[in-house]
C-alpha atoms as a printed R data frame, in Angstrom:
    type eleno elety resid chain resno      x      y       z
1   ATOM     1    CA   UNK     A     1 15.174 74.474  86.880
2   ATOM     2    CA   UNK     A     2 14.667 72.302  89.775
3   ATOM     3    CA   UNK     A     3 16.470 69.050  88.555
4   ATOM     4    CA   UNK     A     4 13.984 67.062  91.331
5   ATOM     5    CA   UNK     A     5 10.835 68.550  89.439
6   ATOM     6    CA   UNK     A     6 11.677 66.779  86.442
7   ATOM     7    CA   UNK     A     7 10.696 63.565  88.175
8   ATOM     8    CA   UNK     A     8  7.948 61.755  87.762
9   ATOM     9    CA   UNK     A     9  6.825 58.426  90.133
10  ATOM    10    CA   UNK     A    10  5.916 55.317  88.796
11  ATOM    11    CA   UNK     A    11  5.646 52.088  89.782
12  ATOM    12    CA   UNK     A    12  8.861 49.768  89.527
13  ATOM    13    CA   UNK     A    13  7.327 47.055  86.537
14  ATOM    14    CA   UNK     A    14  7.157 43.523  88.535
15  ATOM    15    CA   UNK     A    15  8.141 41.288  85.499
16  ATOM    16    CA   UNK     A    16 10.699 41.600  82.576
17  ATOM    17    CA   UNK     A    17 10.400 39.004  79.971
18  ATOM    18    CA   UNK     A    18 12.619 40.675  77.607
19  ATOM    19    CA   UNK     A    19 15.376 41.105  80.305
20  ATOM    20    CA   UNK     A    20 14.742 37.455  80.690
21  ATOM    21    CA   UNK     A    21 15.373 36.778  77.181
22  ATOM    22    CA   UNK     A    22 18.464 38.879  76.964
23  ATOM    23    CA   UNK     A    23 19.947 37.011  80.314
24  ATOM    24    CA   UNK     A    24 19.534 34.080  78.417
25  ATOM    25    CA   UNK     A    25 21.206 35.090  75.444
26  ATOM    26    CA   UNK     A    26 24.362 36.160  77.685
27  ATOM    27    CA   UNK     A    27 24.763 33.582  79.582
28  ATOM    28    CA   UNK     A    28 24.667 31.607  76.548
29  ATOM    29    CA   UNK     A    29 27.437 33.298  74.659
30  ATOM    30    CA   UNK     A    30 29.282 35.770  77.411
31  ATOM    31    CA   UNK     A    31 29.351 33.702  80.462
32  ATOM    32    CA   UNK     A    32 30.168 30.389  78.843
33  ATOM    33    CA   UNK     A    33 33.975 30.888  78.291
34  ATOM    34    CA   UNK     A    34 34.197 31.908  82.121
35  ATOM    35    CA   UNK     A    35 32.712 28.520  82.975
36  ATOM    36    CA   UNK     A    36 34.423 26.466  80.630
37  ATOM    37    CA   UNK     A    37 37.168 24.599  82.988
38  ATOM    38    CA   UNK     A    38 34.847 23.643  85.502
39  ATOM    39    CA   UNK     A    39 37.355 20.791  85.942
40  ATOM    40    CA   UNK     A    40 40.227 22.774  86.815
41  ATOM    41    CA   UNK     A    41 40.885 24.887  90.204
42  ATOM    42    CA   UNK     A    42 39.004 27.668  90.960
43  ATOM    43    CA   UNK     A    43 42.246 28.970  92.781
44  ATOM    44    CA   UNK     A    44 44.082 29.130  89.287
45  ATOM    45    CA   UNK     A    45 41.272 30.804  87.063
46  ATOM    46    CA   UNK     A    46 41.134 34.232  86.927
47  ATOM    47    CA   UNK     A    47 38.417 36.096  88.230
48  ATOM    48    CA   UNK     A    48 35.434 37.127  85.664
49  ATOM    49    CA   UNK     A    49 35.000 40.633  85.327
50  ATOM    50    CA   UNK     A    50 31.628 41.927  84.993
51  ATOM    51    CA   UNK     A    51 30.616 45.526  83.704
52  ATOM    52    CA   UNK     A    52 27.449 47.247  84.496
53  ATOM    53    CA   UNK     A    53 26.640 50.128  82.551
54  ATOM    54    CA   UNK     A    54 24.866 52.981  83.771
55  ATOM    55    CA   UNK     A    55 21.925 55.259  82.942
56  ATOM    56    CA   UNK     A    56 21.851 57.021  79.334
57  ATOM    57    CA   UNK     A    57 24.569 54.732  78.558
58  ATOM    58    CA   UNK     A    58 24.937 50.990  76.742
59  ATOM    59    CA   UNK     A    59 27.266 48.176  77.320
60  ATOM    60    CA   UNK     A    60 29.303 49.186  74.411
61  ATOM    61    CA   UNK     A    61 30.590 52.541  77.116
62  ATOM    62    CA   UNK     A    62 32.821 49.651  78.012
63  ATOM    63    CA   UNK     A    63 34.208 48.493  74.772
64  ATOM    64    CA   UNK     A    64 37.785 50.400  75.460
65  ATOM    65    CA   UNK     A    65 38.009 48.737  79.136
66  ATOM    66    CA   UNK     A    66 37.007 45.733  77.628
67  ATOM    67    CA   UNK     A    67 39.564 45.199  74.440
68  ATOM    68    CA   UNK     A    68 42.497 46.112  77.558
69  ATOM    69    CA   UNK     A    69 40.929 43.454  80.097
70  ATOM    70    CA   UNK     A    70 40.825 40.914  77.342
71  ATOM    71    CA   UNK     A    71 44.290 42.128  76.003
72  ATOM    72    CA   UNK     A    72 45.221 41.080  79.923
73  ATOM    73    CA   UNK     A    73 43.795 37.946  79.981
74  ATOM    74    CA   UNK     A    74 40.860 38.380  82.336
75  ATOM    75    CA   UNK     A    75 37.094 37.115  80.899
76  ATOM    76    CA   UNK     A    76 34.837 39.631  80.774
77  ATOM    77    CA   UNK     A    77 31.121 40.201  80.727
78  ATOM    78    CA   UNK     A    78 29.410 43.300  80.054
79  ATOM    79    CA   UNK     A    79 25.749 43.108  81.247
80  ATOM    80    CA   UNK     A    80 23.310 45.063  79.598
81  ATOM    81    CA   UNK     A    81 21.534 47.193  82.645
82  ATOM    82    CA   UNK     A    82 17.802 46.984  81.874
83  ATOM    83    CA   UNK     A    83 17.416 50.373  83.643
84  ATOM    84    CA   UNK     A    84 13.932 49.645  84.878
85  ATOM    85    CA   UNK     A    85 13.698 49.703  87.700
86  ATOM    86    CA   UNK     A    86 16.359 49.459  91.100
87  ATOM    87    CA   UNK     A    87 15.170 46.465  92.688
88  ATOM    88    CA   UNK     A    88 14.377 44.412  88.675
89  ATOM    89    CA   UNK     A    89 17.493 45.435  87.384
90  ATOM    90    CA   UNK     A    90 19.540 44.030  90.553
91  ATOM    91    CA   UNK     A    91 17.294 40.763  90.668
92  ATOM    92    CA   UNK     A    92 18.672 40.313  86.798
93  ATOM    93    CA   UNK     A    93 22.303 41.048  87.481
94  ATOM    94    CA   UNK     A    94 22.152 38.526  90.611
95  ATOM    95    CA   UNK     A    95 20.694 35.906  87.986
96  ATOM    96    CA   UNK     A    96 23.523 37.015  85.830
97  ATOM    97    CA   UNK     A    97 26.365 36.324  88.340
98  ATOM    98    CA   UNK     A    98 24.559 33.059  89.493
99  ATOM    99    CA   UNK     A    99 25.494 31.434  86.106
100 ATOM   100    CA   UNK     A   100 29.280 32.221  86.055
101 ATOM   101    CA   UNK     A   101 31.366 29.491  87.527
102 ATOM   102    CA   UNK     A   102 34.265 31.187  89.929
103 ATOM   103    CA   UNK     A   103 35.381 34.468  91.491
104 ATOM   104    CA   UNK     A   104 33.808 38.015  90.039
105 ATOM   105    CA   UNK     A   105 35.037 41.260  90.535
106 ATOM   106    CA   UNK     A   106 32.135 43.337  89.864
107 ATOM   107    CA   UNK     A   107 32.222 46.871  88.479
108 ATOM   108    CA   UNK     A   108 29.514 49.876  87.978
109 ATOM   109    CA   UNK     A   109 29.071 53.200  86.432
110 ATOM   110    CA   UNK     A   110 26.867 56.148  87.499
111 ATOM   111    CA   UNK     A   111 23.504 54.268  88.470
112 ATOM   112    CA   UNK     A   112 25.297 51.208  87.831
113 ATOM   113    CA   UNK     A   113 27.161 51.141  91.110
114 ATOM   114    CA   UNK     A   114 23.303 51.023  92.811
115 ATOM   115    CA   UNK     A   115 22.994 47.920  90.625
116 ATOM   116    CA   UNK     A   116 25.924 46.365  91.447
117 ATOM   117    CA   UNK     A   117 25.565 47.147  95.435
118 ATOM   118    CA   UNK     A   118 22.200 45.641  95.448
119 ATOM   119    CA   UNK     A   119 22.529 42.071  93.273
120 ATOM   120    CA   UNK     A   120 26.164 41.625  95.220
121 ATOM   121    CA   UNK     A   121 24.743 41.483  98.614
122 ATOM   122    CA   UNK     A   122 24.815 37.539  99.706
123 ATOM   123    CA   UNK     A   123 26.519 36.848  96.300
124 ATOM   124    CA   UNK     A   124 29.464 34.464  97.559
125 ATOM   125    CA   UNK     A   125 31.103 34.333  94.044
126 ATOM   126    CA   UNK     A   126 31.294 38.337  94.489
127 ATOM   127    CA   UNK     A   127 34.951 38.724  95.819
128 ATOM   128    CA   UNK     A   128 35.425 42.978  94.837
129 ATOM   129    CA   UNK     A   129 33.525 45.804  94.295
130 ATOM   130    CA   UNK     A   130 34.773 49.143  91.799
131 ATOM   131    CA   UNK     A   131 32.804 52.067  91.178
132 ATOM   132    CA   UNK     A   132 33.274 53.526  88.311
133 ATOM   133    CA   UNK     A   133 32.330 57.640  89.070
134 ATOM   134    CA   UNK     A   134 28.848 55.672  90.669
135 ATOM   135    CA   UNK     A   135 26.685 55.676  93.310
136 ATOM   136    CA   UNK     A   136 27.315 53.470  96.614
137 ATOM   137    CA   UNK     A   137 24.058 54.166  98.459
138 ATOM   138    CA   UNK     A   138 23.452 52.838 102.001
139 ATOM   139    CA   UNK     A   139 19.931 51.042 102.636
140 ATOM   140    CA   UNK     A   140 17.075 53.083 101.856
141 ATOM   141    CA   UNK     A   141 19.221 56.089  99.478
142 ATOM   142    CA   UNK     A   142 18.264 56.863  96.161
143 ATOM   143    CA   UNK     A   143 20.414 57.974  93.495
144 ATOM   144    CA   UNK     A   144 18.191 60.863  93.111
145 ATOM   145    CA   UNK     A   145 18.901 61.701  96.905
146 ATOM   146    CA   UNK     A   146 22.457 61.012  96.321
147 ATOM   147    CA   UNK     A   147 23.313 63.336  93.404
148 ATOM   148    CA   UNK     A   148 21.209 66.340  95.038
149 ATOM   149    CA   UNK     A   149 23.245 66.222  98.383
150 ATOM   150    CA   UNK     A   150 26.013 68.100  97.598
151 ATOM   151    CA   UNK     A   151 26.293 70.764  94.638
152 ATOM   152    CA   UNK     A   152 28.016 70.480  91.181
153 ATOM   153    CA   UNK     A   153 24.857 68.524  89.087
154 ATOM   154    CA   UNK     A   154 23.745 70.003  86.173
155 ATOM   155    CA   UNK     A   155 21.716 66.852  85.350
156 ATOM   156    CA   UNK     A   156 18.550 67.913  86.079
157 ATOM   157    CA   UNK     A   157 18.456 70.809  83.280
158 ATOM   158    CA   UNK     A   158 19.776 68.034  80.560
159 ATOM   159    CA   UNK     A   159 17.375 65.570  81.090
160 ATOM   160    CA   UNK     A   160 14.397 65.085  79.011
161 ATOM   161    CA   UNK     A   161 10.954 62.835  80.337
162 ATOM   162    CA   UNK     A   162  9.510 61.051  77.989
163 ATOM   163    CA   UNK     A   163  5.799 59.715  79.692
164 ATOM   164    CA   UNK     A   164  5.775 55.974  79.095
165 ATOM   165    CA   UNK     A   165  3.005 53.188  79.562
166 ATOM   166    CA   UNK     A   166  5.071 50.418  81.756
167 ATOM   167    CA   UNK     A   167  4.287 47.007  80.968
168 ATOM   168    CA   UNK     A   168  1.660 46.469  83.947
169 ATOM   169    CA   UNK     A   169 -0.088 49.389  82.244
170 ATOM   170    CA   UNK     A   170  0.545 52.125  84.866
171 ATOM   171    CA   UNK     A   171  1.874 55.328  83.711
172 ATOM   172    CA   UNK     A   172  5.695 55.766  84.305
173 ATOM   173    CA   UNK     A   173  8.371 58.389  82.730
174 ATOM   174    CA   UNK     A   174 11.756 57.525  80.735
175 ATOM   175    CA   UNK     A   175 14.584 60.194  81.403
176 ATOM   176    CA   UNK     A   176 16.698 61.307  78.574
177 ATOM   177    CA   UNK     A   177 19.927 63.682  78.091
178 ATOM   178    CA   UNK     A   178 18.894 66.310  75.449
179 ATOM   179    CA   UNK     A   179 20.515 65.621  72.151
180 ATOM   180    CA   UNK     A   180 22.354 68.872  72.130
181 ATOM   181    CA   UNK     A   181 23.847 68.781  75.805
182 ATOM   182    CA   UNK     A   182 24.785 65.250  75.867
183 ATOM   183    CA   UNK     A   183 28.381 66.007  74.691
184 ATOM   184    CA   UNK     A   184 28.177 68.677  77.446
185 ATOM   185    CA   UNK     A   185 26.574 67.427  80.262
186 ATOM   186    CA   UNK     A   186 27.848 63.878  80.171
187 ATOM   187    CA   UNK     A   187 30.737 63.285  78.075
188 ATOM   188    CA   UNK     A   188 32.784 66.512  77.513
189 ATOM   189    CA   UNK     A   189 36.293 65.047  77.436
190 ATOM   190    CA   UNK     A   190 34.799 62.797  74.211
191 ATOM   191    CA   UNK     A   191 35.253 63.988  70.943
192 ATOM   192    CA   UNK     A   192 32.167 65.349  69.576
193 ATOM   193    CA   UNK     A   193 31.843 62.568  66.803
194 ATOM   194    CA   UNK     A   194 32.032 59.510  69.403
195 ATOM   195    CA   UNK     A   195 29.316 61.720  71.260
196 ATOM   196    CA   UNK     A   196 27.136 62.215  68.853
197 ATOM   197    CA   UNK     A   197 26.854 58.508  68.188
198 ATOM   198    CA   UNK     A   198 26.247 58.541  72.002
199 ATOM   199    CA   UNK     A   199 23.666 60.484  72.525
200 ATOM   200    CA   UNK     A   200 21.332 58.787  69.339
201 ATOM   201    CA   UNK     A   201 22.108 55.357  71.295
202 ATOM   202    CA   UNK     A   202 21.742 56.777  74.797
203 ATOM   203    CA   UNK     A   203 19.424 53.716  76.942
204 ATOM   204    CA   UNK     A   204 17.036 55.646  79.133
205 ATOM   205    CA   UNK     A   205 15.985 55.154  82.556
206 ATOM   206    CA   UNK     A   206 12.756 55.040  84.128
207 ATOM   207    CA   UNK     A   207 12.541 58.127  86.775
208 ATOM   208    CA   UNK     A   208 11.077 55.221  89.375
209 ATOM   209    CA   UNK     A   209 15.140 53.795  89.326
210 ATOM   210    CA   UNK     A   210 16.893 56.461  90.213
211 ATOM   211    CA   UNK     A   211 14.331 57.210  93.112
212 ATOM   212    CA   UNK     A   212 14.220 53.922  94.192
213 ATOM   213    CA   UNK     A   213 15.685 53.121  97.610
214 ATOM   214    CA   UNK     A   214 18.075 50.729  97.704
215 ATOM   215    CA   UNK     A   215 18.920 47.571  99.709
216 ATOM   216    CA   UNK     A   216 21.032 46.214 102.118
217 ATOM   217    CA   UNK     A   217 24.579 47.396 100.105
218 ATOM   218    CA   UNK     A   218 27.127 44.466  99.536
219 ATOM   219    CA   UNK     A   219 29.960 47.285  99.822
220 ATOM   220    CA   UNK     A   220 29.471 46.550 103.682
221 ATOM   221    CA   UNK     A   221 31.171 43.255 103.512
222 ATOM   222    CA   UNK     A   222 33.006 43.160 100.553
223 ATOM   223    CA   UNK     A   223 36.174 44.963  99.363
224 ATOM   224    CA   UNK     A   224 35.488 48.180  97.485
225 ATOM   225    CA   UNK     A   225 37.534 50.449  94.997
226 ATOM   226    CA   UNK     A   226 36.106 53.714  93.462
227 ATOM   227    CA   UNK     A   227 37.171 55.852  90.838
228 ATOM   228    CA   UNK     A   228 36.170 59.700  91.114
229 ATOM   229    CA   UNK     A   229 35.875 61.442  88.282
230 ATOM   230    CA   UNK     A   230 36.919 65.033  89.158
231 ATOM   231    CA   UNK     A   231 34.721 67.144  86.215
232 ATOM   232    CA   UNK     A   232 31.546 64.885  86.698
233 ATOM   233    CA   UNK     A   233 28.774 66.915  85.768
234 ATOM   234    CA   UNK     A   234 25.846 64.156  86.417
235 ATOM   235    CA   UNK     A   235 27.389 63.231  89.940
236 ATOM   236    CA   UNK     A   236 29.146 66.063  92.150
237 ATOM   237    CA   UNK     A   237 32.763 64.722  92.734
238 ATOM   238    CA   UNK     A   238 32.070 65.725  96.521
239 ATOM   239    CA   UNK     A   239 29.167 63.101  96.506
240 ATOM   240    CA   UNK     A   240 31.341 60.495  95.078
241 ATOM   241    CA   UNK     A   241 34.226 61.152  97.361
242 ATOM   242    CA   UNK     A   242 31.764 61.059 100.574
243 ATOM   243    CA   UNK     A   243 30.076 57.586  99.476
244 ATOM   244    CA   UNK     A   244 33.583 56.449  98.724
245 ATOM   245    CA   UNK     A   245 35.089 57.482 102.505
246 ATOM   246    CA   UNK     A   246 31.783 55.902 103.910
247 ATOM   247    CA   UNK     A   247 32.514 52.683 102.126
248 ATOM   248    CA   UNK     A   248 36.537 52.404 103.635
249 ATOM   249    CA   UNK     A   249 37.363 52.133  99.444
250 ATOM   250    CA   UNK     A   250 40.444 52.453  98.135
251 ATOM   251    CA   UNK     A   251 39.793 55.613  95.971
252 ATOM   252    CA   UNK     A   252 41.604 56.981  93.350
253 ATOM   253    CA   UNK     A   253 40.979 60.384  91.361
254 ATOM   254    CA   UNK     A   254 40.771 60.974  87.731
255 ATOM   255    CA   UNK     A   255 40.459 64.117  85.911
256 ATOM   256    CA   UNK     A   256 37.261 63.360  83.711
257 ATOM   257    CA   UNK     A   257 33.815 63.523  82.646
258 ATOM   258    CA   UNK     A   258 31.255 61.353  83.526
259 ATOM   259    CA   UNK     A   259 31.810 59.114  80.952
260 ATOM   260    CA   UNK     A   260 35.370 58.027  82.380
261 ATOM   261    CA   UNK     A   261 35.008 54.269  80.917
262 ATOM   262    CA   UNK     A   262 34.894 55.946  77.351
263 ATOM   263    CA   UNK     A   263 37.544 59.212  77.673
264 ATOM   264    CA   UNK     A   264 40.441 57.271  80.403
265 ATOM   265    CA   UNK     A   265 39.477 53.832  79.791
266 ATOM   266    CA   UNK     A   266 43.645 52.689  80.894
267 ATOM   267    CA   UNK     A   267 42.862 54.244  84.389
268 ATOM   268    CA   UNK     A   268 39.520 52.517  84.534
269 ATOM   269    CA   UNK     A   269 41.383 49.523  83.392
270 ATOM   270    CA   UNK     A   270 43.865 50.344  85.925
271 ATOM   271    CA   UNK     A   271 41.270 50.614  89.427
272 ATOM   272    CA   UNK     A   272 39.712 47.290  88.030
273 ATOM   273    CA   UNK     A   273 42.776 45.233  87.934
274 ATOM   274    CA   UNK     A   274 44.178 46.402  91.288
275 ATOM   275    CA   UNK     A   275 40.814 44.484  92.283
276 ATOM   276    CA   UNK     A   276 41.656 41.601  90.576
277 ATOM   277    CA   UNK     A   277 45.018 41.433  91.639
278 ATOM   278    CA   UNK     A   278 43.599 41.473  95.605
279 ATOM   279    CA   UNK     A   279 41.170 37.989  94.548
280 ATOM   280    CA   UNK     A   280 43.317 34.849  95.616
């Protein structure tokens, strides 16, 4: 099956207001300890480190990272990617890091790392970049355009559409991973039982995101690291690896899945901090 075939345009939706409510709500409880010195020196605090989760994925792929960042001492925010639409989803994350007082080190998974690249770009409090087994696309690249140019993705035969009525009321399409090759296709060094729960709470994208083109990218001007995961089935590890030479990242290579932040979250834990540690 041709993985392109399986999607569908639609038009990127122009407003959010329930990805306005649910910026509120975290900058009201997640971004609050971050900015709660403001008296103190910025030169002391530790950086904030924000998480972006990815497609057919929720914030709570980051709970392992998270529990060792906060075991560290770092604050943390994990953002919850509406997964609308490329250019939406960025203009929410840049809100996002707007309302947290200090450095960020900034970190993506899978269609995340689009995200990320997009809302960094002019973001002064954005000090480092880390891709998490994600896309770093240069101006105009989708991540559909991405995963297709070298060989390895099986994504396309996992996925299921689901047509959809966006809310300006044109027609759009929400991609899926099938139930029964989720374990598979995106997580196969998970146990089954943690995938299972997975795949019932999978988020889905809209097929417009990951054909979106994407923007001027902030890993241009600001120091990148990126973590390949060598047995990604959704993103060929040669793709990753080319996107990470192109960026001048420090790269390091992990034997796992897709779903890295879940199966290896101490060398996850481990990219991100190097990051940290280069923030003064």
């Amino acid at each position: 099956m041709n993985r392109r075939s399986l999607y569908r345009r639609a038009r990127t939706p122009l407003s959010l207001m329930a990805t306005a409510t649910v910026a509120a709500a975290l900058l009201a409880t997640s971004v609050a300890p971050a900015s709660a010195g403001k008296g103190s020196s910025s030169h002391s605090r530790k950086p904030t480190v924000v998480l972006v989760h990815g497609a057919f994925a929720d914030s709570t792929s980051w709970n392992g990272v998270v529990k060792k960042l906060k075991q560290k001492g770092y604050p943390v925010v994990a953002a919850a990617n509406p997964l609308r639409g490329l250019t939406s989803d960025a203009a929410y994350l840049k809100d996002l890091l707007a309302g947290i007082d200090g450095p960020v080190v900034l970190a993506g998974h899978s269609y995340g790392g689009s995200v990320i690249s997009n809302a960094a770009h002019g973001a002064e409090n954005v000090k480092a970049l880390v891709y998490i087994a994600a896309f770093l696309p240069e101006k105009g690249e989708s991540a559909v355009e991405l995963s297709g140019k070298f060989p390895g993705s099986t994504l396309g035969e996992a996925l299921r559409p689901v047509p959809i009525t966006l809310p300006d009321g044109s027609q759009g399409t929400d991609l899926y991973i099938d139930r029964a090759k989720f374990h598979d296709q995106f997580a196969a060094d998970v146990p089954e039982h943690t995938t299972d729960l997975m795949a019932v709470t999978q988020r889905p994208v809209t097929s417009a995101a990951l054909e979106e083109g994407a923007s001027e990218p902030a890993w241009k001007t600001t120091p990148s690291w990126v973590l390949v995961a060598t047995d990604d089935l959704n993103i060929p590890p040669k793709a990753q690896t080319f996107m990470a030479e192109r960026a001048n990242a420090h790269t390091v290579e992990v034997r796992a899945s897709h779903a890295v932040s879940v199966s290896r979250p101490d060398d996850v834990t481990r990219i991100i901090q190097e990051a940290v540690r280069s923030v003064r």
